[in-house]
C-alpha positions in Angstrom: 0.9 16.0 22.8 1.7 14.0 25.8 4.9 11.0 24.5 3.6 7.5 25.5 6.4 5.2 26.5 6.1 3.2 23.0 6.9 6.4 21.4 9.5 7.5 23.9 12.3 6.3 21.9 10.9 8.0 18.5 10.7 11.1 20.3 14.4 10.9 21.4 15.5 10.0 18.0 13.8 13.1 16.6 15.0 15.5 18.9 18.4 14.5 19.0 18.1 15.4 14.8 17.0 18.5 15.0 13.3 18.1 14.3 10.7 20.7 15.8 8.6 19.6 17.9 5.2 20.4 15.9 6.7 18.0 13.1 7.1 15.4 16.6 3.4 15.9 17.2 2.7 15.2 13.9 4.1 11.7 13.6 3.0 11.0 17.2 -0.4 11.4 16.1 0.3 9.0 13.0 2.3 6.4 15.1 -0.8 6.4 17.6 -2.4 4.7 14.4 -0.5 2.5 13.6 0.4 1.0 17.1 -3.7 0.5 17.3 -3.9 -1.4 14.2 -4.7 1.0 12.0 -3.9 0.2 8.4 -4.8 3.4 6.7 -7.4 1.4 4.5 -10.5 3.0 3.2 -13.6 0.8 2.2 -16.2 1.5 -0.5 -18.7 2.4 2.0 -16.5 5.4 2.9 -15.7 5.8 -1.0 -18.7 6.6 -2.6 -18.6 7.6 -6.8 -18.1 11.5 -8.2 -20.5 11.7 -10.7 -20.7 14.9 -11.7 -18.1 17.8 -11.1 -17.1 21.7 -12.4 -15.1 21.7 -15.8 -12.3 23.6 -17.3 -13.7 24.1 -20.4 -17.0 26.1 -18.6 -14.2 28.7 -17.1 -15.6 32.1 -18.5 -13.3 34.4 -20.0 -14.2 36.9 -16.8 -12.5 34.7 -14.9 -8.8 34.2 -16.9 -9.4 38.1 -16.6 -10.1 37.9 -12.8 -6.6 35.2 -12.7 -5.1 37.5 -14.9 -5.5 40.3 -12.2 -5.0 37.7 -9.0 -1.5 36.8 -10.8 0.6 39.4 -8.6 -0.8 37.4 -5.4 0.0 33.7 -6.8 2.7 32.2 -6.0 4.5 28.4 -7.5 5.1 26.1 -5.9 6.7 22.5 -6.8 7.3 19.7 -4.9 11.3 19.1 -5.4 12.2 16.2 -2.6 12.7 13.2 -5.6 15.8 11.5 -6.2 14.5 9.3 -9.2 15.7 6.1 -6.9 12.7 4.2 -8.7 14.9 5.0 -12.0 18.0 4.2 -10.9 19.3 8.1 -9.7 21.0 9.2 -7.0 20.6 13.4 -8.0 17.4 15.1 -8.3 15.1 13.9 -10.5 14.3 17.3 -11.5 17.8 17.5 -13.5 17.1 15.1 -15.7 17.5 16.0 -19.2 14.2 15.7 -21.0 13.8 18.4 -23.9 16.3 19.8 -26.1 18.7 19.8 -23.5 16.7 21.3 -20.7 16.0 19.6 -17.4 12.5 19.8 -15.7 14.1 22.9 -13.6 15.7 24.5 -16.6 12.0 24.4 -18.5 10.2 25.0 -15.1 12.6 28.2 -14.6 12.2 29.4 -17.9 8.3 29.0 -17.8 8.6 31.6 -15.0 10.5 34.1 -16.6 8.2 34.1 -19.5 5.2 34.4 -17.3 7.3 37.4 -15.3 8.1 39.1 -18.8 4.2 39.3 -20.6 2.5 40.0 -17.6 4.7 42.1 -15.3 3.5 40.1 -12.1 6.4 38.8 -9.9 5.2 35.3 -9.5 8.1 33.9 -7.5 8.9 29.7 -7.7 9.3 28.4 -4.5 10.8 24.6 -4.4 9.7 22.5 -1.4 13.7 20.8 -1.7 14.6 17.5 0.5 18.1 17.3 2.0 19.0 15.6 -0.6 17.9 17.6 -3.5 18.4 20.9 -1.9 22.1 21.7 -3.0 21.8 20.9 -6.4 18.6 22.4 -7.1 20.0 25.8 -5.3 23.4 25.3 -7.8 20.8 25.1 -10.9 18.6 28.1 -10.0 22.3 29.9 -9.5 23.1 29.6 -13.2 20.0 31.8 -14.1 21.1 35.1 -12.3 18.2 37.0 -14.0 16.0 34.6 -12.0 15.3 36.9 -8.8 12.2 36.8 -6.5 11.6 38.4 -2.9 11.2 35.7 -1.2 13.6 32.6 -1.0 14.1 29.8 -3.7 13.0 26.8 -1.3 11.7 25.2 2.0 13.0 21.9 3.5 10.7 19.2 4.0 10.9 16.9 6.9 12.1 13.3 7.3 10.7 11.2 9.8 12.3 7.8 11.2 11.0 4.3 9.3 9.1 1.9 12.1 10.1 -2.0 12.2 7.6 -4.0 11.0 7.7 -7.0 13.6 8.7 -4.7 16.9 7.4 -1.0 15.7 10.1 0.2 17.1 12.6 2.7 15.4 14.7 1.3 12.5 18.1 0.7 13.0 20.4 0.1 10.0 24.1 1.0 11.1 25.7 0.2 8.0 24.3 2.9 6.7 22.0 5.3 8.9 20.4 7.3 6.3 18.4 4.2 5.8 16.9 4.5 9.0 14.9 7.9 7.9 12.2 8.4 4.8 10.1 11.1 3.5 6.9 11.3 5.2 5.1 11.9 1.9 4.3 15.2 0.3 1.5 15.3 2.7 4.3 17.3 4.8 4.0 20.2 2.8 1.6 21.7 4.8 3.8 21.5 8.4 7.0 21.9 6.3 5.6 25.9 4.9 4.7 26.9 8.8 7.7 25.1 10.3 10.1 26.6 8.0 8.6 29.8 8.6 7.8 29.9 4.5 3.4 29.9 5.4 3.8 33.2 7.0 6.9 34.8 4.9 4.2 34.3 2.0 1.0 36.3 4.1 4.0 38.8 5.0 4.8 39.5 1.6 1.4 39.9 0.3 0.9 36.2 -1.7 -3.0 34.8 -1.0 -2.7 31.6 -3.2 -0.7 29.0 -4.2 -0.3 26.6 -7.2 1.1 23.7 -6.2 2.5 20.7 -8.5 5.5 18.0 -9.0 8.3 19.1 -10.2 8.4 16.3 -12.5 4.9 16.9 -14.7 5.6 19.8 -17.0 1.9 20.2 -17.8 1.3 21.5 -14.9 2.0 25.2 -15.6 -0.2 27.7 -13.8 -3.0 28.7 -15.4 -4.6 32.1 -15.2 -8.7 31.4 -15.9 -7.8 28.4 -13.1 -6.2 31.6 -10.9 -9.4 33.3 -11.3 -11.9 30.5 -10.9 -9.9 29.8 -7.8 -9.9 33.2 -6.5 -13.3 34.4 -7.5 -15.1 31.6 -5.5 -13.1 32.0 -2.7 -12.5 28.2 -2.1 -10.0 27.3 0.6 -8.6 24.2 -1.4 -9.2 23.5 -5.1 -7.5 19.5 -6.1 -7.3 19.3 -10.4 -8.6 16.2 -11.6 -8.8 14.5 -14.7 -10.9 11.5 -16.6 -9.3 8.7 -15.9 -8.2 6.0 -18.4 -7.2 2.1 -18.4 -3.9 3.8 -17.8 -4.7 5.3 -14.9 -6.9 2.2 -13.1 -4.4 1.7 -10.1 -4.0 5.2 -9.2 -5.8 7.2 -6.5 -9.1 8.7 -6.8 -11.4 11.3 -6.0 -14.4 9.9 -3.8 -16.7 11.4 -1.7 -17.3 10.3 1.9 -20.5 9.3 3.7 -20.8 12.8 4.6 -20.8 14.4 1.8 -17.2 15.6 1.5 -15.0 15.1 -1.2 -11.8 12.8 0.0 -8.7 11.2 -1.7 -8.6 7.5 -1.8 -5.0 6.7 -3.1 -4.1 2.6 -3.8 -2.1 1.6 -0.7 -5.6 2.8 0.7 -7.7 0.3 -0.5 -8.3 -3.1 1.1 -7.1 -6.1 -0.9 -10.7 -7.6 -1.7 -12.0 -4.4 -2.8 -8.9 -3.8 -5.7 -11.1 -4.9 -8.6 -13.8 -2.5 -7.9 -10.9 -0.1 -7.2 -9.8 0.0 -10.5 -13.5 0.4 -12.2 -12.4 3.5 -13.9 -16.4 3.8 -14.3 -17.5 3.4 -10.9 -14.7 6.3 -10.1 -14.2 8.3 -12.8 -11.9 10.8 -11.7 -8.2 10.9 -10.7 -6.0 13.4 -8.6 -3.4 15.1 -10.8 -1.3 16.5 -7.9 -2.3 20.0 -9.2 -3.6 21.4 -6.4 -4.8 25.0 -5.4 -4.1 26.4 -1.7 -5.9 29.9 0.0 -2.9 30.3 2.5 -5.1 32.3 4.8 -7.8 29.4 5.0 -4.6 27.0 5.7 -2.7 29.4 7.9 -6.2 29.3 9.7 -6.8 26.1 9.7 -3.4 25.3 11.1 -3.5 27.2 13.9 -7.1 25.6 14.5 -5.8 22.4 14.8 -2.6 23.3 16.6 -0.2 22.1 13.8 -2.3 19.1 13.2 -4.2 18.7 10.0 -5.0 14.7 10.7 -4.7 14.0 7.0 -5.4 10.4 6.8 -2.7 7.6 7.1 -0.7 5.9 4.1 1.2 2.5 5.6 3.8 2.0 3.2 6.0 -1.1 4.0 9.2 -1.8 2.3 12.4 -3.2 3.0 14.6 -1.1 4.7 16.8 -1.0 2.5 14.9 0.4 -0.4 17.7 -1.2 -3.1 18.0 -4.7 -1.7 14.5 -6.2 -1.6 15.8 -9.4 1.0 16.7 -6.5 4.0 13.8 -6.8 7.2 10.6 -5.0 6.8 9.5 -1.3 7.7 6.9 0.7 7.8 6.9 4.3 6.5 4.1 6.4 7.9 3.3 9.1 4.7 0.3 11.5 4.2 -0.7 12.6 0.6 -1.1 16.2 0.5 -4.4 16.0 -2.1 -6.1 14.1 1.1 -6.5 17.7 2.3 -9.8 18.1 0.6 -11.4 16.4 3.0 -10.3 18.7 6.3 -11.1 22.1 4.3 -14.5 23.4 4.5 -15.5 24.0 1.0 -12.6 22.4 -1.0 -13.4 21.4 -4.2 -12.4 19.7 -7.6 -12.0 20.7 -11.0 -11.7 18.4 -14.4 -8.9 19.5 -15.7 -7.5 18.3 -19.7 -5.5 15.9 -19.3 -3.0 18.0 -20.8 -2.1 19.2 -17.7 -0.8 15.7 -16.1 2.5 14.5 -17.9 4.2 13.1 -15.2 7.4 11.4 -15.7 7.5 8.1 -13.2 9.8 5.8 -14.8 11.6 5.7 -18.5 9.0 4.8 -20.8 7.2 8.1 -19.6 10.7 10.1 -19.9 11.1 8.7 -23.2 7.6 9.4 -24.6 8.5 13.2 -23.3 11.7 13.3 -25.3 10.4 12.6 -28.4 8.5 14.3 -31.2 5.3 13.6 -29.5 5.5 16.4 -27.1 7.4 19.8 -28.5 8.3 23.0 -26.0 5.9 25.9 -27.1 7.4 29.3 -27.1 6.4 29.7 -23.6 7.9 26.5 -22.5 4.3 25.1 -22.3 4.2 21.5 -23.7 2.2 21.1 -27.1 1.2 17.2 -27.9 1.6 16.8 -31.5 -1.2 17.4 -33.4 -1.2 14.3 -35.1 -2.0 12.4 -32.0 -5.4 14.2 -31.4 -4.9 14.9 -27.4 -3.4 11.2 -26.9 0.1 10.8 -25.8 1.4 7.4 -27.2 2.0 4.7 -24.4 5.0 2.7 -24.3 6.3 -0.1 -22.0 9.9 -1.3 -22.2 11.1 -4.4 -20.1 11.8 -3.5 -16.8 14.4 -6.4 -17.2 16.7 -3.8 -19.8 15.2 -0.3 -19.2 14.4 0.2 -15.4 17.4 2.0 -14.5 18.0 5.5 -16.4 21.7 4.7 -17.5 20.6 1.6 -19.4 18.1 3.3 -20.5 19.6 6.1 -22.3 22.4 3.3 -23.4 19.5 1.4 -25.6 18.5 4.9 -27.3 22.1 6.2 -27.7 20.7 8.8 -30.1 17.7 9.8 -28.3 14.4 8.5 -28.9 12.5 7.3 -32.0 9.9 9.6 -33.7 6.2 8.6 -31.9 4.3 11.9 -33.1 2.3 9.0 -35.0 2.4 6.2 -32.7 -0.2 4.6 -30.2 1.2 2.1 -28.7 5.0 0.9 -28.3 5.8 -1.9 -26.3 9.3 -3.7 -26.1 10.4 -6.8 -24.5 13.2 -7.9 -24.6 17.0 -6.5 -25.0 16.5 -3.6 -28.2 18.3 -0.6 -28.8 17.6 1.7 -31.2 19.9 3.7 -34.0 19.2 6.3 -35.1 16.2 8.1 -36.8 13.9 5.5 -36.2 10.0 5.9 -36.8 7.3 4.5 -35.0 3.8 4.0 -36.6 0.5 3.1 -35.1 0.8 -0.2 -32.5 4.0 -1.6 -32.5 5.2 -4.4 -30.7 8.6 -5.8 -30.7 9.6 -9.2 -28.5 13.4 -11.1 -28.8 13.7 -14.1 -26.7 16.0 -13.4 -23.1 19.7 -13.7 -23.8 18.9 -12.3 -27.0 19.9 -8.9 -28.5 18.5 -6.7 -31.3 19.5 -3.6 -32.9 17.0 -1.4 -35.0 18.6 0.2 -37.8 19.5 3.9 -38.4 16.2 5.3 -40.0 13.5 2.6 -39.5 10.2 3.1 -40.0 8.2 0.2 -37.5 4.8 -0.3 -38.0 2.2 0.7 -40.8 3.5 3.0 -43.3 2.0 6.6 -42.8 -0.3 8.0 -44.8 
């Protein structure tokens, strides 16, 4: 790709880090975008509903067999590259305590070794680690030395300079030059396995396919009837979805394009006046899980096809520079979403999935529904909702103002959190912390005036009195 002079100084940047070439390409092609106006949007006309789509529950038991026997070729993979910024960490996100100790490595490590020991197939873990997360996560995987694979632990994924708003020229931030470089979104995953030389270490070594997940949703364990549905219909790209709920409104969804093609419309996609019909979890009733399911021949293809370039469409993300003081100058950060895929692969498709399978963890009051009662660690380290919640996790929201940041978090549940296994709803507003032993029943709401302070006592029951 030829370097315009707008990009000139981009290019420079990039080279003088170390970044190949193919990854230069890459964000040419997205800067080329943005520098003609391009604001990544997509309108309902190029969003049309999913009505009707494949289902997990109509998987035969031929094809858990047919998984079952595809295992030895599978490999997993989960996206590592979060520092938990958004909750107030500086470490990977993905050694965060969560259940009975573990972190979400520790369970996701273990998960392996019990797949490894009932079914004898090597299914190696492969970590797609930032620079920022890689030492740590390597350190952790160290304290497991009967966790061994033939193939390495992880792949780096890229980072990519941040684009002045006003000028769109590079960001510069000397007191502190990290700031000047993002993520590019886990859209990168695809140039990150071929420039890291990963893509073809996995053909080498005999691996056809792929599970793919973040590191931070423990439901997302790989399935073996998925494996064989996967497998046995020989589909380049397979994207889990599930129904989506009030909860899930402002999140991305799967629509399908005026050709016919099934494509990924994520929020920072959709233009302002549209947002209402956005959120009709009706009109689209599916969401992307971030499971996905990749053939790496069909994508080692494709690549190659395309010279390096998959085109997935653009995300515009503007933000301050710097990402913890809110007043610093705009930027922009040009990111890709990796489930955007199903659009360039011929024959990609969806599958419903139960929602089971999507527990992701974004901020607290997700963490802290995960490390209580509601959710258990099966002898697998699969995660069982409790039964008494008939296949509804509860939801809580805590005040932002008090429980944002992890520290303060943990500070206002000193002893962990409260038994949920039978509630719906808890919401919190306002400065509360918890002793110890609490109970919470059915749809609880508490609310102190700011300035404020509350402390429930050791063995509370809130809410109706159970049956």
């Amino acid at each position: 790709m030829n370097t315009t002079p707008a990009f000139a100084p981009f290019a420079a940047k990039m080279q003088a880090a170390g970044l190949s070439q193919t990854f230069i390409d890459n964000f040419h092609y997205y800067y080329d975008q943005l520098v003609r106006g391009a604001t990544g949007y997509i309108s309902r006309d190029d969003a049309r509903p999913v009505h009707d789509l494949p289902d997990y529950a109509s998987l035969s038991a031929a094809q858990r067999q047919a998984g079952a026997e595809a295992l030895g070729r599978a490999v997993v993979l989960k996206l590592n590259g979060g520092l938990g910024t958004s909750m107030g960490m500086d470490g990977p996100k993905s050694l965060l305590p969560v259940k009975e100790g573990l972190t979400f490595l520790d369970i996701i490590v273990r998960q392996s070794l019990h797949l490894r020991a009932t079914t004898g197939a090597r299914v190696p873990l492969l970590l797609m680690n930032s620079f920022a997360t890689r030492a740590a996560s390597l350190a952790a995987l160290a304290r497991y030395p009967e966790f061994t694979q033939d193939i390495p632990f992880d792949f780096l994924q890229h980072m990519e300079p941040k684009v002045w708003k006003d000028s769109l020229l590079p960001a510069t931030w000397p007191d502190d030059p990290d700031k000047e470089w993002c993520p590019p979104g886990h859209g990168d995953i695809y140039t990150a396995l071929v420039d890291s030389g990963m893509l073809q270490m996995l053909l080498d070594a005999g691996y056809a396919y792929a599970f793919v997940s973040n590191a931070d949703n423990l439901g997302a364990v790989l399935d073996p009837a998925i494996l064989g549905f996967f497998a046995e219909m020989q589909i380049p790209f397979l994207m889990e979805v599930a129904e989506r709920t009030a909860a899930d409104r402002k999140g991305g969804h799967l629509a399908r394009s005026r050709s016919g093609r099934l494509i990924l419309r994520e929020s920072a996609q959709c233009p302002p006046e549209e947002e209402a019909e956005f959120q009709d979890i009706r009109r689209y009733r599916y969401f992307n899980t971030n499971n996905l399911w990749l053939n790496l021949r069909a994508l080692a293809d494709l690549l190659t096809a395309q010279h390096g370039i998959l085109g997935l469409p653009l995300i515009r993300n503007e933000k301050p520079i710097d990402p913890g003081d809110p007043s610093t100058p705009r930027v922009y950060q040009l990111e890709t979403a990796m489930g955007s895929a199903i659009a360039i692969f011929e024959g990609a498709q969806a599958l419903c999935v139960p929602r089971c399978r999507f527990v992701p963890v974004k901020k607290n009051s997700d963490l802290l529904v995960l490390m209580s009662d509601a959710y258990r660690l099966n002898p697998d380290y699969s995660l069982a909702l409790a039964e008494e919640l008939d296949g509804k996790p509860p939801v809580v929201t805590l005040d932002d103002r008090y429980y944002l940041l992890h520290a303060a978090m943990r500070s206002r549940f000193p002893t962990g959190a409260p038994s949920l296994r039978h509630c719906t709803r808890l919401t919190v507003s306002g400065d509360v912390t918890f002793g110890a032993d609490v109970t919470v029943v059915g749809d609880v709401t508490i609310s102190i005036p700011p300035g404020e302070t509350l402390l429930i006592a050791d063995g509370a029951i809130l809410g109706a009195p159970m049956a």
